[in-house]
C-alpha positions in Angstrom: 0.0 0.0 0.0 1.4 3.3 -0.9 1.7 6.0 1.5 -0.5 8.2 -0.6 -3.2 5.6 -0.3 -2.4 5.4 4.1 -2.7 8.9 3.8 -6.6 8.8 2.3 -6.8 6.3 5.0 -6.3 8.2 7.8 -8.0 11.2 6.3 -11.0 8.5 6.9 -10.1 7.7 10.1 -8.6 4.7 9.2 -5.2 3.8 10.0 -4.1 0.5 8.7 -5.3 -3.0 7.5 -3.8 -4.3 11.4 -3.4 -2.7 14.5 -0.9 -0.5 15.0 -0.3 -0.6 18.8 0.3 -4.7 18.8 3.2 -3.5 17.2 4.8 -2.0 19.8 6.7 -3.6 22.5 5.7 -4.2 26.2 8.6 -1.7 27.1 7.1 1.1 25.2 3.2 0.3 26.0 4.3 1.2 29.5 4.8 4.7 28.4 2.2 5.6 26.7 -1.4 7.0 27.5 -4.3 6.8 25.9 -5.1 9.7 24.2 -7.9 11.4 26.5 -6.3 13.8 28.2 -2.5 14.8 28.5 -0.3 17.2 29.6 1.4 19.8 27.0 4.1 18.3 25.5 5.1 16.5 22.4 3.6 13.1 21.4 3.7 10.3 18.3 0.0 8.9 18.5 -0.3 5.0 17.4 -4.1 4.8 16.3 -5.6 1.6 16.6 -9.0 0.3 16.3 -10.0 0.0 19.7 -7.8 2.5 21.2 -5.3 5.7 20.6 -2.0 5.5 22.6 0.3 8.6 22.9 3.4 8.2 23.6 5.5 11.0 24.5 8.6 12.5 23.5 11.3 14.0 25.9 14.6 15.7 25.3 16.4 12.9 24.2 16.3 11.5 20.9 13.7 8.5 19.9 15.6 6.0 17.6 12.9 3.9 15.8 12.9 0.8 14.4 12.5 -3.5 14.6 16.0 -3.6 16.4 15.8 -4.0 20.1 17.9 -1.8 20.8 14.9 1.3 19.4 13.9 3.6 22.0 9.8 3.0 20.1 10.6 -0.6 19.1 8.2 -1.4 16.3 7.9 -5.3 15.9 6.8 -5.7 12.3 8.8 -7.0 9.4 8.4 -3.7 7.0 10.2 -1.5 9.7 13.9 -1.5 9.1 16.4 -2.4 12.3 17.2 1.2 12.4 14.6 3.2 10.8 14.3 6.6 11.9 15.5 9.1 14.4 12.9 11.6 16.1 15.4 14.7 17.5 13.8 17.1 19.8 15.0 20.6 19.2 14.1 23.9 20.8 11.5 24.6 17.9 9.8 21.7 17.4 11.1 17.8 16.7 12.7 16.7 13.5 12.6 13.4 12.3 16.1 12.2 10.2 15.8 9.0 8.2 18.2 6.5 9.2 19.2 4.6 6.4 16.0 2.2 5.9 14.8 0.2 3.6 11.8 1.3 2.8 12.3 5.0 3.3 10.5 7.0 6.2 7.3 9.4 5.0 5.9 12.5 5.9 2.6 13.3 4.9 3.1 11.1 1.8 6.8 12.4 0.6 9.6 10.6 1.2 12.2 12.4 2.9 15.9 11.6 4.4 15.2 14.6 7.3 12.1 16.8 7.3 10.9 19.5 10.6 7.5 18.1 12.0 4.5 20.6 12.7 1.3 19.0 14.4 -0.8 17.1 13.0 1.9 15.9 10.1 1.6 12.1 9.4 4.6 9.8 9.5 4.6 6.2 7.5 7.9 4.1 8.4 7.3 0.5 6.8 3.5 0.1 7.0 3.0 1.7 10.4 1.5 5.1 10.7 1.8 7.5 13.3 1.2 10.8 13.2 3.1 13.7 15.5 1.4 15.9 17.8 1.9 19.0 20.0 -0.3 19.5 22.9 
């Protein structure tokens, strides 16, 4: 599925053909929080069928990705071992491609770094998330 068609997807409401969430690891389920209310912060929202999770971003780089050594850990077979890097930075998070396979996607261009705004949707292998400032 192309990202432009995951993109008309979740302009729908619909996020993918499998849940999302079941992708993550135990580790970072602990983290998150469904997606009723939150403090202000930054977030990368997994949007499943049955529930949102949120899970938030500190000052410290995310490294994402099927290795298990990935801060957001993402066990699904279309998700390079190192994938992507989220880097906080004063005005806002960037997210740098890190060498994957099959590329890392905001809102439905491929890019090897791109500054996220809220709201922007994110496609690394077939998993969407979308980034979110609160």
């Amino acid at each position: 599925m192309s990202s432009q068609a995951l993109i008309h997807l979740a302009a729908d409401g619909i996020t993918e053909r499998f849940d999302p969430t079941a992708c993550l690891d135990e580790r970072v389920r602990h983290q998150a929080t469904l997606a009723d209310p939150v403090k202000p912060g930054r977030y990368i929202q997994f949007q499943g069928p049955e529930q949102t999770l949120l899970i938030p971003l500190e000052a410290d780089p995310v490294h994402i990705g099927r290795g298990l050594a990935a801060d957001l850990h993402l066990d699904e077979s279309s998700v390079s071992r190192r994938h992507a890097i989220l880097v906080p930075r004063p005005s806002g998070t960037r997210i740098l491609d890190d060498r994957s396979v099959n590329g890392t996607f905001v809102n439905g261009r491929r890019v090897q770094q791109a500054d996220l705004r809220d709201g922007d949707v994110i496609v690394v292998g077939r998993i969407m998330l979308r980034y979110l400032e609160l």
